[in-house]
C-alpha positions as CSV (number, residue, x, y, z in Angstrom):
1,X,0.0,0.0,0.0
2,X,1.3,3.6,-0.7
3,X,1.6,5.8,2.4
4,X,-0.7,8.7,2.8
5,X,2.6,11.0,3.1
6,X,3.7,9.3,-0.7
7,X,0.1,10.4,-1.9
8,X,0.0,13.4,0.0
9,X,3.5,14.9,-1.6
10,X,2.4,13.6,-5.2
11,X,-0.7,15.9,-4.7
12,X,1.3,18.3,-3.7
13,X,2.7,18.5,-6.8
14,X,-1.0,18.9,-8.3
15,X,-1.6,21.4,-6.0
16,X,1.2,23.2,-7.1
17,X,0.0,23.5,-10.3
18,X,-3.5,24.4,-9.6
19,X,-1.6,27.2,-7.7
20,X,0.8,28.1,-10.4
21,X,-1.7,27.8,-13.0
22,X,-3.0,31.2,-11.8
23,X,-6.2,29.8,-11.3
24,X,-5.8,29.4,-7.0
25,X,-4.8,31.0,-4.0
26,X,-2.6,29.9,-1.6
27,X,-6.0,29.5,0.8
28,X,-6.9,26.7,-1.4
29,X,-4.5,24.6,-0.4
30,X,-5.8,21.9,1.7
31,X,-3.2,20.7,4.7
32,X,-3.5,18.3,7.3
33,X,-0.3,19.1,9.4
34,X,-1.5,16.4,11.7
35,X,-1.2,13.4,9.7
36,X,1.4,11.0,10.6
37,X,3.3,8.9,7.6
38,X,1.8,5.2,7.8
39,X,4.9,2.7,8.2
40,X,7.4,4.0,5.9
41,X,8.5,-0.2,5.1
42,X,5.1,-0.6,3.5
43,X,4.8,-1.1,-0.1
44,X,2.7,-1.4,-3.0
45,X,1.8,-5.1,-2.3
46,X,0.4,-6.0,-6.2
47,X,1.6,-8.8,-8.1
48,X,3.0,-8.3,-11.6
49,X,0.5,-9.3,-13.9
50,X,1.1,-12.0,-16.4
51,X,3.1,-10.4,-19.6
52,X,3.5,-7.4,-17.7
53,X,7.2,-6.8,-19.0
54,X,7.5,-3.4,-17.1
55,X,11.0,-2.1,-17.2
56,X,11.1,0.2,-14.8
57,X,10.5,-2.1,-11.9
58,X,6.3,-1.1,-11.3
59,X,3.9,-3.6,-13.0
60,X,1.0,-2.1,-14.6
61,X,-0.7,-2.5,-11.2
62,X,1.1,-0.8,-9.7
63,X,1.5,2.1,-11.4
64,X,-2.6,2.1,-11.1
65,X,-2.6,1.6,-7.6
66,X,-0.4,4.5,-7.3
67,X,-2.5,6.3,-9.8
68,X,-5.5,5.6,-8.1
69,X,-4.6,6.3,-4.4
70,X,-3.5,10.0,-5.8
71,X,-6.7,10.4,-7.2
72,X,-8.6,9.3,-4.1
73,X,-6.4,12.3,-1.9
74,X,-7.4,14.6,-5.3
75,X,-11.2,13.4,-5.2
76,X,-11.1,14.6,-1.3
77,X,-10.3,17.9,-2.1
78,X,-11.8,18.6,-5.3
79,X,-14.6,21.0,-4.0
80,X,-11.6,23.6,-2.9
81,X,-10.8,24.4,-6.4
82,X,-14.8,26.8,-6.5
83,X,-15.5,25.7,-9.9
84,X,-12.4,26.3,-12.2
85,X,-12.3,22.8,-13.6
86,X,-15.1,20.3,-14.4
87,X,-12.9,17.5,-13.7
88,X,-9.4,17.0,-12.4
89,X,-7.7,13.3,-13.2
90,X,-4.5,11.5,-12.4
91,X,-3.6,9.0,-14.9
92,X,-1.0,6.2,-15.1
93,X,1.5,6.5,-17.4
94,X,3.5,3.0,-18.2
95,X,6.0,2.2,-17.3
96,X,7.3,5.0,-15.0
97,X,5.0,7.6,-14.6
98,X,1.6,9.5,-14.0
99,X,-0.4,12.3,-15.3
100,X,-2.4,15.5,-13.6
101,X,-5.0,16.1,-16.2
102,X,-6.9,19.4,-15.7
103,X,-10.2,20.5,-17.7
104,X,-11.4,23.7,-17.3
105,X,-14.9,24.4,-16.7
106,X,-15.4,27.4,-18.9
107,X,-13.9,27.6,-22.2
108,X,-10.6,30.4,-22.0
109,X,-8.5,31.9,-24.2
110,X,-6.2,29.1,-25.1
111,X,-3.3,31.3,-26.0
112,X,-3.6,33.3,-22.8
113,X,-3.4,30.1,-20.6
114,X,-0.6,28.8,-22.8
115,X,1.7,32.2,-22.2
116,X,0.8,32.0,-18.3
117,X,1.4,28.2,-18.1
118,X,5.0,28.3,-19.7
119,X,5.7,31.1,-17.0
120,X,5.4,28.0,-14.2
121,X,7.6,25.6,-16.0
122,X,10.6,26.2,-13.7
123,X,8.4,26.0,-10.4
124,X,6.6,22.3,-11.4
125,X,9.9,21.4,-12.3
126,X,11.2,22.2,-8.7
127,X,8.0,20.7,-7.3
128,X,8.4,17.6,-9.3
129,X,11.8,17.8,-8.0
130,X,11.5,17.9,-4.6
131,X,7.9,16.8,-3.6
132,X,6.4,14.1,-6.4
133,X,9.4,12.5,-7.9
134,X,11.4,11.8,-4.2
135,X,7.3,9.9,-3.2
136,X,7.5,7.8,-6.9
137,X,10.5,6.7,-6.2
138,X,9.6,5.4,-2.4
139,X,6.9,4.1,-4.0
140,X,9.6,2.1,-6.3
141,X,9.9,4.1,-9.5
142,X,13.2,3.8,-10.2
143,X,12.5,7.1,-12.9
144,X,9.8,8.8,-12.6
145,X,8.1,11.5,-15.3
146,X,4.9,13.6,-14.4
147,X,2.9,15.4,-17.2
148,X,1.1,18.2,-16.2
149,X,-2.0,18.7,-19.0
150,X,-4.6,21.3,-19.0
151,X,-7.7,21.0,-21.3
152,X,-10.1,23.5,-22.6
153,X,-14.2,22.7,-21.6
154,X,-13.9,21.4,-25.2
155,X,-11.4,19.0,-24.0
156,X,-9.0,20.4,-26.9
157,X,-5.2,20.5,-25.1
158,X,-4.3,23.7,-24.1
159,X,-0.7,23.0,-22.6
160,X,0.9,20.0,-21.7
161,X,4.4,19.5,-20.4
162,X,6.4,16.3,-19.4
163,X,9.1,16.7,-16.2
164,X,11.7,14.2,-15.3
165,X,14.6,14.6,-12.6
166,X,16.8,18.0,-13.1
């Protein structure tokens, strides 16, 4: 099982972006400063599944479970966000990675997101950094990647932007 301080740090990372993204305040931000770390020798428990030839040491399971868990924490705090997006997802990406998929409620100005998206690129690259890529890899990705995408109400991709370790 993934700890609750591996999910919490990945969200972080989405959080981070919701923040960056201009479209936040730091009062959105949902903390719970009492939460202690379940034991940090737990593990994702899943089996590899049969032709599951993942090279980056996660089956396919895994990489859901992991998946899943952050977008249980997500789910939990989705009502924070006051109607910015319709619908906020974290998808697996195989072998060695996961997506924060963000789709905006109201249909923007593509180009004007786009310009104040590239103006985060250094700060989700420090948050992938320090907060999600350090919780992959205790969570046994031996290299993690996180995309950050955003999506118009249309669902047409408005910016999307893959991060490994710096």
């Amino acid at each position: 099982m993934f700890t609750r301080t591996s999910v919490a740090a990945t969200v972080g990372g989405f959080v981070a972006a919701i923040l960056l993204s201009g479209c936040g305040s730091a009062t959105d931000a949902t903390t719970q400063p009492d939460e202690r770390p379940d034991d940090p020798s737990a593990s994702a428990t899943a089996e590899k599944v049969e032709g599951d030839d993942s090279s980056d040491g996660l089956s396919r399971s895994e990489v859901d479970a992991f998946a899943a868990a952050a977008q249980r924490q997500i789910d939990s705090q989705f009502g924070s966000f006051n109607g910015m997006y319709s619908e906020i997802r974290i998808e697996p990406i195989y072998p060695n990675g996961i997506e924060y998929v963000y789709v905006y409620s109201k249909l923007l100005d593509a180009d004007r997101v786009e310009e104040q998206l590239d103006t985060s690129v250094a700060v989700l690259q420090a948050s992938f950094d320090t907060q999600v890529a350090p919780e992959m890899k205790r969570a046994g990705f031996t290299s993690p990647t996180a995309t950050w995408t955003y999506l118009n109400s249309d669902e047409s991709v408005i910016w999307t932007r893959t991060f490994s370790e710096s």
